[in-house]
N, C-alpha and C positions, 0 to 999 in steps of 0.2 A: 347966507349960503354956508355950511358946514361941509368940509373933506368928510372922505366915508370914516376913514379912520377917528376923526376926532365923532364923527355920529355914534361908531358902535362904541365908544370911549365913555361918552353919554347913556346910550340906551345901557348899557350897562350897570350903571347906576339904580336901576330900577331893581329891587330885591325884594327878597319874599325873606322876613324873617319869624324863625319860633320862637315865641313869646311867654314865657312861665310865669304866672300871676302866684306869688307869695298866698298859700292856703289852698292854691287849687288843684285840683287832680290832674288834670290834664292841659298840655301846652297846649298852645293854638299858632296858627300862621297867620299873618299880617305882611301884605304888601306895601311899598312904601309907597306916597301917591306921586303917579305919573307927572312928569312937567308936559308944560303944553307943548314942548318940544317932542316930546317919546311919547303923548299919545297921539302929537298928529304922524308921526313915523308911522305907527301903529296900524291907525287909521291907511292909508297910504297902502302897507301891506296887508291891507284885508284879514288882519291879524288881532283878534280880541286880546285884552289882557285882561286874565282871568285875576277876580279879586277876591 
């Protein structure tokens, strides 16, 4: 069992980072992958995480 506070402390952890590949033109984004903690939150709130 998790307090809320230490949950959103976690889900939080979940980030979307842009990524620059040495030669390429264009960055890209990359999510970091979900623990099975924050996708079952996820899950839970009927809430997709977009990848």
């Amino acid at each position: 069992m998790h307090h809320f506070r230490g949950l959103l402390d976690h889900l939080a952890t979940l980030t979307r980072n842009t990524v620059q590949v040495h030669g390429a033109e264009q960055p890209f984004q990359q999510l970091t992958v979900p623990t099975d903690l924050q996708r079952h939150a996820f899950e839970l709130l009927d809430v997709r995480i977009a990848v």
